[in-house]
N, C-alpha and C positions, 0 to 999 in steps of 0.2 A: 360522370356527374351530369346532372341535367341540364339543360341551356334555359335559357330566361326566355320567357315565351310576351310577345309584346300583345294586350289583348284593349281591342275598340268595343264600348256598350251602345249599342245603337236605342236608345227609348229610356230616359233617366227618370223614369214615374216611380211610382212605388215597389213594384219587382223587384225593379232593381237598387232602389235604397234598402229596400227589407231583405232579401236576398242575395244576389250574385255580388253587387259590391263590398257588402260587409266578411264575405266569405272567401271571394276570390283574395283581399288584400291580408288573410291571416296566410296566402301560399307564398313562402318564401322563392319561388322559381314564376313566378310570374309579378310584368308591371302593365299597369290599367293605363294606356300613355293614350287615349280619346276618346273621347264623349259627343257624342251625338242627340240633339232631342228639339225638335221642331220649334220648343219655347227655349230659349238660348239659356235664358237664366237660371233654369233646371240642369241644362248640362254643365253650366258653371257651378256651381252649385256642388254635384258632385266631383268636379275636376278639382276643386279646393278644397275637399274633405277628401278623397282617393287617389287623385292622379299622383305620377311621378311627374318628377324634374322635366319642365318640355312639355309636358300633357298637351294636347289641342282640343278644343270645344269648335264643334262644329251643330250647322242645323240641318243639314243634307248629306244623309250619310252616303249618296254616290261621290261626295268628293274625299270623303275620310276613304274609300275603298279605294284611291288611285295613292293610298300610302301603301308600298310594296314591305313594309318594315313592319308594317301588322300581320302577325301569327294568327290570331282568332277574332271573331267579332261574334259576340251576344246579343242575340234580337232578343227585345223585351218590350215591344211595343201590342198595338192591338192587333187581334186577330184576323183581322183582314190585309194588313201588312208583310206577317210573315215571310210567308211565299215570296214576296218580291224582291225583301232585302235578303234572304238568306239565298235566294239563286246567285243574286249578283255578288252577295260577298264568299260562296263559293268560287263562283266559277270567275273571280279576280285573287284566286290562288290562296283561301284564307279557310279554316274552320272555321265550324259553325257550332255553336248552341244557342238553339232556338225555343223562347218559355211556350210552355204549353197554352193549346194544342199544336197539333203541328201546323197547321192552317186551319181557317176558314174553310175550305173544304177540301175534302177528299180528293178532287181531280188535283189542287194548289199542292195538297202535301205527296200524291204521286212528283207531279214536276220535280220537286222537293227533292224526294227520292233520288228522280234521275239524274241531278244536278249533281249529286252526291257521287253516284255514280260513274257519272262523265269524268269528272275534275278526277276522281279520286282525292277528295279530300273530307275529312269527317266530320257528320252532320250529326248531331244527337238532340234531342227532347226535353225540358226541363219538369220532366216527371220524377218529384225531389220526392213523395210517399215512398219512394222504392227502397231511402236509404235511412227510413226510422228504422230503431233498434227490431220492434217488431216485425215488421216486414221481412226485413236481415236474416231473421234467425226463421219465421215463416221460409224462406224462399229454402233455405239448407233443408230445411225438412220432407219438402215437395223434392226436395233436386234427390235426396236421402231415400227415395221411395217410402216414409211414414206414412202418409193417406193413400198410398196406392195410387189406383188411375182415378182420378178429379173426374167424377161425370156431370158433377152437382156444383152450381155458385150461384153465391148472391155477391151483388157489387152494390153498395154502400153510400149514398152520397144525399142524405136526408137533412137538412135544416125548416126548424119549425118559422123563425122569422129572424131570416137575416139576409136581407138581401143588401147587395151590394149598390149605394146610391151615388157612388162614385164616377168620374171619368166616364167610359162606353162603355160601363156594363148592360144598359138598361136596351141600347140600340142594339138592332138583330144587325143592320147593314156593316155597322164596324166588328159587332162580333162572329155573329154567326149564329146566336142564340145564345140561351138563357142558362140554366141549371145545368143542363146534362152536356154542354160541350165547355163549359166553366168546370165545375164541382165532379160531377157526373166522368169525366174524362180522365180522371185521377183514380176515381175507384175502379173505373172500366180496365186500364192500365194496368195496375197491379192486380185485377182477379185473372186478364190474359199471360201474364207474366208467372205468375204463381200456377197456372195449371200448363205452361208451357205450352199455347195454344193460339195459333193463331191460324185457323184455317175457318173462318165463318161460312158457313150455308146457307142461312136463312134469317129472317130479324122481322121482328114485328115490333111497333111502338106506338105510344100515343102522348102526347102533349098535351096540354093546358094552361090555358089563360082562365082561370077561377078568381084568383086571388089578387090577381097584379091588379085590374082598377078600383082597389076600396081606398076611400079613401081615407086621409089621416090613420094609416095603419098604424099598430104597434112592431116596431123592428129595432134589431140590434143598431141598425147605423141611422133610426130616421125613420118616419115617413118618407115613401117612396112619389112621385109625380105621374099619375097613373095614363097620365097621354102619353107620357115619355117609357112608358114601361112596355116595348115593342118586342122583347122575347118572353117567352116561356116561363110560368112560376113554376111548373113541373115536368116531370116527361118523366117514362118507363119505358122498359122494353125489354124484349124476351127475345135469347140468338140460341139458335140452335146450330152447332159446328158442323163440321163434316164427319167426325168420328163419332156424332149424337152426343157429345155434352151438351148440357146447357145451363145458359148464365140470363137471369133476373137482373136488371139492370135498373136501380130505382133512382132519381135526382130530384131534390126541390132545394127551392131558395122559401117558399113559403109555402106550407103545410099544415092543416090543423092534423098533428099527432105526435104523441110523444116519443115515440121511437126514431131518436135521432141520432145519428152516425155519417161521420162524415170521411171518405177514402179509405175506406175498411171492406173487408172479401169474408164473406163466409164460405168454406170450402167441403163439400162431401164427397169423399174418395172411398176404395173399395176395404182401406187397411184402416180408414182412420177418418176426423173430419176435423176442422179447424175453427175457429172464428176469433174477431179482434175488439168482441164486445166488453169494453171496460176494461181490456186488457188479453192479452193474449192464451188463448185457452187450446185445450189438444183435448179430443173424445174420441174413444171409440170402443174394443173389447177385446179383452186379455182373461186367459184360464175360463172361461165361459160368465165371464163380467164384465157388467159395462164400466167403462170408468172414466170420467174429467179430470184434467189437470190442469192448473196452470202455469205457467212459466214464466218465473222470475226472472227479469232482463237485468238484474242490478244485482251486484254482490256489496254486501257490505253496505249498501248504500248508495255506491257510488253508479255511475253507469258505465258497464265496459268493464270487462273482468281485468282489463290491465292498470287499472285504475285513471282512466283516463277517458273523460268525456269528450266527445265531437258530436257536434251537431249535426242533424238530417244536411242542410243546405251545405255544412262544411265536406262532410264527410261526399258530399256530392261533385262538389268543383273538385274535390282533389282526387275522384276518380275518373272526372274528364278530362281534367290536364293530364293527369297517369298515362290515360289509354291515347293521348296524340304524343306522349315522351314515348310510350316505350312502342306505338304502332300495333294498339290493338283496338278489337272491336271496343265501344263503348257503351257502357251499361244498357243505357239504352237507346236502341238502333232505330235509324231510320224505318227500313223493313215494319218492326213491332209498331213505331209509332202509327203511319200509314195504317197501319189496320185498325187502330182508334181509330182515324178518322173515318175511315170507308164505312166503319159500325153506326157511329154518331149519326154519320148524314143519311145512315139508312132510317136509322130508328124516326128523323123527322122525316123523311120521305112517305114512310109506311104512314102515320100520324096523320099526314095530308092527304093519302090517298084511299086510307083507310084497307090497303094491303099489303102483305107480305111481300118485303125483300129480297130477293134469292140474289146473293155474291156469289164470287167467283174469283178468288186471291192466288 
């Protein structure tokens, strides 16, 4: 039977109210016993709607790490934090899941890596697209050899106006940027995942600030504050791997076009191709015709042919508590994250410099 795993949230903002806490507390094998979050009355806050019996609210999560009775701690803070609290709460004997990305940048989430490494203790990404129904039955297909060898992608991460006027989105220094290492990093993720590819060669990108200073805009959450608006309202970028695929990589928070899609992969392989427009489609050609299908995720109605709905975020925690009970790898691995980031920070590099990136993974 399984042991009860005792799990610390370090950053009690919205992640983790809309996410990891509402999800972790439907797992009957785990208790939330501390809260961390810089404004105290935030980590209270969640300690009296989740914690168990004893919970602790703390505002520094180096003193929640010198409890040796915590099993896991979940970083859900901004992205320039990462990196620092998931070393330290590795390498003080603890699992990690850390919400995406996996740092700030690229050299933070190698450390990251090796932290993981060192401890041997398991570090995973909170790249939750991986576990819609879609995606799920997407991944069987590729893993199935139905497309064949993937040479072709597009990665998906288009909003016409909605940016985020919340918290640090708007500040590059807390994030890291804008669209494409927010939004962008989700589709990036599951087009590398989906073609089982993570060997980049080469990356070209460019970004833009078009849109971020108009002012009194129209947007989902508000007019944005267009002094304060220091990241990216767009970025793109084009990678070419080492075995010559390659992956179109689009992001906006704000765009004039109607072609919007958000953490969705279009896929062209040599047996078949894919995409997640509107709903999950399969194309390609049989007895010398071409043919589209789509693919019904629900029987009956219901979702889940057992009759039995679980959400993306549920169906997420309870495959990373699984993989630290039963000692195996986790969905997704430190390894695959790190190479989101080393992509990201190429695609703004090139963007600045106005050239080509050549990696070396």
């Amino acid at each position: 039977m399984s042991r009860i795993y005792r799990i610390a949230i370090v950053g009690c903002g919205g992640i983790a109210k809309g996410k990891h806490l509402p999800s972790l507390s439907k797992l009957s094998n785990i208790e939330l016993v501390a809260f961390c979050d810089i404004v105290e009355e935030r980590a209270q806050e969640a300690k009296d709607q989740y914690g168990a019996e004893g919970a602790a609210v703390y505002t520094d999560y180096r003193e929640l790490l010198n409890d040796s009775s915590i099993d896991i701690v979940h970083v859900c803070t901004p992205n320039d934090s990462h990196a620092e609290i998931s070393i330290a709460a590795l390498e003080s004997g603890k699992h990690v899941m850390s919400e995406k990305p996996m740092a700030k940048t690229a050299a933070d989430a190698k450390r990251m890596l090796e932290a993981a490494e060192r401890t041997g203790k398991k570090l995973t990404v909170g790249y939750n697209n991986r576990f819609r129904p879609d995606s799920q039955h997407l991944k069987k297909l590729c893993e199935g050899g139905e497309l064949g060898e993937i040479y072709y992608a597009k990665a998906h991460a288009i909003r016409r106006r909605a940016v985020p006027t919340w918290g640090v989105f708007l500040d590059e220094e807390k994030q890291g940027g804008g669209p494409l290492i927010d939004i962008g990093t989700h589709a990036l993720d599951l087009t590398l995942w989906m073609m089982n590819n993570y060997k980049p060669k080469v990356v070209l990108g460019t970004s833009y600030h078009k849109l971020s200073q108009t002012e009194n805009a129209a947007n989902a959450w508000g007019p944005w504050d267009p002094s304060k608006f220091t990241v990216e309202d767009s970025a793109f970028g084009m990678i070419v791997m080492e075995d010559g695929a390659s992956i179109v990589l689009e992001s906006s928070w704000a765009l004039n076009t109607l072609e919007v899609d958000e953490a969705k992969c279009t896929l062209s392989g040599t047996q078949g191709g894919a995409d997640m427009k509107g709903g999950l489609r399969i194309n390609g050609e049989k007895h010398s015709r071409l043919y589209t299908s789509e693919v019904e995720l629900k029987a009956g109605g219901v979702a889940f042919y057992d009759g039995k709905a679980e959400k993306d975020a549920d169906l997420e925690m309870r495959r990373w508590i699984e993989a630290i009970d039963e000692d195996k790898e986790p969905v997704v691995t430190p390894q695959q994250a790190y190479v989101v980031s080393l992509i990201l920070e190429a695609i703004y590099e090139s963007s600045r410099t106005g050239k080509a990136v050549y990696l070396d993974v």
